[in-house]
C-alpha positions as CSV (number, residue, x, y, z in Angstrom):
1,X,0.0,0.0,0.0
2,X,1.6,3.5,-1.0
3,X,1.5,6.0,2.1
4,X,1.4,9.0,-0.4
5,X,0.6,9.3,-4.4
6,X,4.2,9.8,-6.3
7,X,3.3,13.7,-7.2
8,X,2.7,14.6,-3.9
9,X,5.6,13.5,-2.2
10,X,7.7,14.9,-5.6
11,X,5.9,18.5,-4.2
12,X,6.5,18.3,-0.1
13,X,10.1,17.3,-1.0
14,X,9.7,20.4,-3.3
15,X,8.4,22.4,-0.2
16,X,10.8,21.0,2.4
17,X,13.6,18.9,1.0
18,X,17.1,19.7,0.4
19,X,19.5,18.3,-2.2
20,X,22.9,18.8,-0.4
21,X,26.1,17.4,0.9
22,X,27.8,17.2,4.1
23,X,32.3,18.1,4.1
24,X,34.6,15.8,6.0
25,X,38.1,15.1,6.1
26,X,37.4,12.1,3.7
27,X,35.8,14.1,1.1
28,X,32.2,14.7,0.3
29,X,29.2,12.8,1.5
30,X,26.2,13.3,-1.0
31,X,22.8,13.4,0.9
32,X,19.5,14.6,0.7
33,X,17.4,16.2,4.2
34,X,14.5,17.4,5.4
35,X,14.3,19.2,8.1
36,X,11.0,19.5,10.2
37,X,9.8,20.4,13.6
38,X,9.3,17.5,15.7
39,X,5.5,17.9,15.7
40,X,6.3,16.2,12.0
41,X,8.0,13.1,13.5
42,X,5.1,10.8,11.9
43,X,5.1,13.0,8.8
44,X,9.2,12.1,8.2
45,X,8.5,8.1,9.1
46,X,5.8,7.9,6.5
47,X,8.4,9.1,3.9
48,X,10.8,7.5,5.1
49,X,8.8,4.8,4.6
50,X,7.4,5.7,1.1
51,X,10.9,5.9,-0.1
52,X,12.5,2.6,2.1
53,X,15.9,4.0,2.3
54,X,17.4,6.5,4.9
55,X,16.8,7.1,8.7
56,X,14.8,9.7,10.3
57,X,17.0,11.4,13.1
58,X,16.2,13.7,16.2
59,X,18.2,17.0,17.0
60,X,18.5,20.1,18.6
61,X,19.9,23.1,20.6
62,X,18.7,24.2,23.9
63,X,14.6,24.3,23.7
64,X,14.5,23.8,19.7
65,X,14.3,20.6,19.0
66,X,14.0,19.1,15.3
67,X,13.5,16.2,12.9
68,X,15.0,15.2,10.1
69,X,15.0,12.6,7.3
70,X,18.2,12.0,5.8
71,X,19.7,9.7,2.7
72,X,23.1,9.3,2.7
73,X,24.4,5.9,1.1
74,X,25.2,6.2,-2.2
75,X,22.6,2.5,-3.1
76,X,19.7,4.9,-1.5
77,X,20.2,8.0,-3.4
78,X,20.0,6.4,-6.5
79,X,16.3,5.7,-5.3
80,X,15.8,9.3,-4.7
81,X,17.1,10.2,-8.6
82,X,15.5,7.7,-10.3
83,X,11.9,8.9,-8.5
84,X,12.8,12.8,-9.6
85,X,13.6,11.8,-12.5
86,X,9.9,9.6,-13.2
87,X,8.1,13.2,-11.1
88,X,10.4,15.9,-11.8
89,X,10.4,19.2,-9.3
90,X,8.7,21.9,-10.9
91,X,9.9,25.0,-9.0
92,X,13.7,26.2,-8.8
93,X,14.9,23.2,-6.7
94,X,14.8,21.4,-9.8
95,X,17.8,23.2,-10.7
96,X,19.7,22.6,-7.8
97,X,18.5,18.5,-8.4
98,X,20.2,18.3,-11.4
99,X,23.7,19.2,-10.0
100,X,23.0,17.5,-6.8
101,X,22.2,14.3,-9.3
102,X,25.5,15.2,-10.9
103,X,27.1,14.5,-8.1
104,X,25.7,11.4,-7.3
105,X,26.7,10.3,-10.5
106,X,30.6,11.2,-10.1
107,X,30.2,9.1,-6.5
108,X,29.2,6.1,-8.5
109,X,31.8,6.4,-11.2
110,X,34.5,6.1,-8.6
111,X,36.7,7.6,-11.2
112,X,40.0,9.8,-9.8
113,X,39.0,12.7,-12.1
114,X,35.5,12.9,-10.4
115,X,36.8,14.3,-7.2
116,X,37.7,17.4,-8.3
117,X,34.1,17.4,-10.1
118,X,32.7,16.7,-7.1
119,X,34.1,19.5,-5.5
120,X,33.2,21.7,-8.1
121,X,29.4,21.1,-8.3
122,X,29.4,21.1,-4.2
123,X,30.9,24.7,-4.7
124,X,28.1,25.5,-7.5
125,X,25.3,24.0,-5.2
126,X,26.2,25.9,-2.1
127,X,25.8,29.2,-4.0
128,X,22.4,28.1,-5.6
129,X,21.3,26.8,-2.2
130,X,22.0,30.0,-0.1
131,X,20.5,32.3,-3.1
């Protein structure tokens, strides 16, 4: 049974998703995030469990607490591409998408040449993501 209709879930990832990355000292880990108050906890699960890959974490700082959904592993995000790709983003995140699928792409390739690629279209994606 499908918790929520592929278009829908294409348009709250719209609303509240985030195609992104996170920096360590071994490189760059690909993911994609949202990020919700934790009145959304059962709102996260359910896509979590629409998708059936990534975790669904708990943060905070002092008295603001959060939720958030994350994919990280490189098998999962191709789940995430292939859906955006069958229900593309309509809005401007589909431009930050394409570079964020980019990058997944030069994580599978696994080819030296790639890194500094990666590292490129993280640079390109920060700008688009803090316009």
């Amino acid at each position: 049974m499908r918790i929520f209709d592929n278009h829908y879930i294409t348009g709250l990832l719209e609303w509240g998703g985030s195609f992104t990355y996170l920096r360590s000292k071994g490189g760059i880990t690909v993911c994609f995030v949202m990020k919700s108050s934790t009145r959304d906890l059962p709102l996260l699960l359910k896509v979590r469990d629409f998708f059936g890959v990534g975790k669904v974490y708990r943060g905070g700082v002092g008295t603001q607490k959060w939720v958030y959904y994350r994919v990280n592993k490189l098998g999962e995000l191709i789940t995430m591409v292939r859906h955006f790709e069958q229900y593309p983003l309509q809005g401007m995140k589909q431009h930050a998408f394409a570079i964020w699928k980019e990058m997944v792409n030069c994580k599978r390739r696994k080819l030296p040449k790639d890194k500094a690629k990666i590292m490129e279209l993280a640079v390109k994606l920060s700008r688009m993501n803090s316009g």
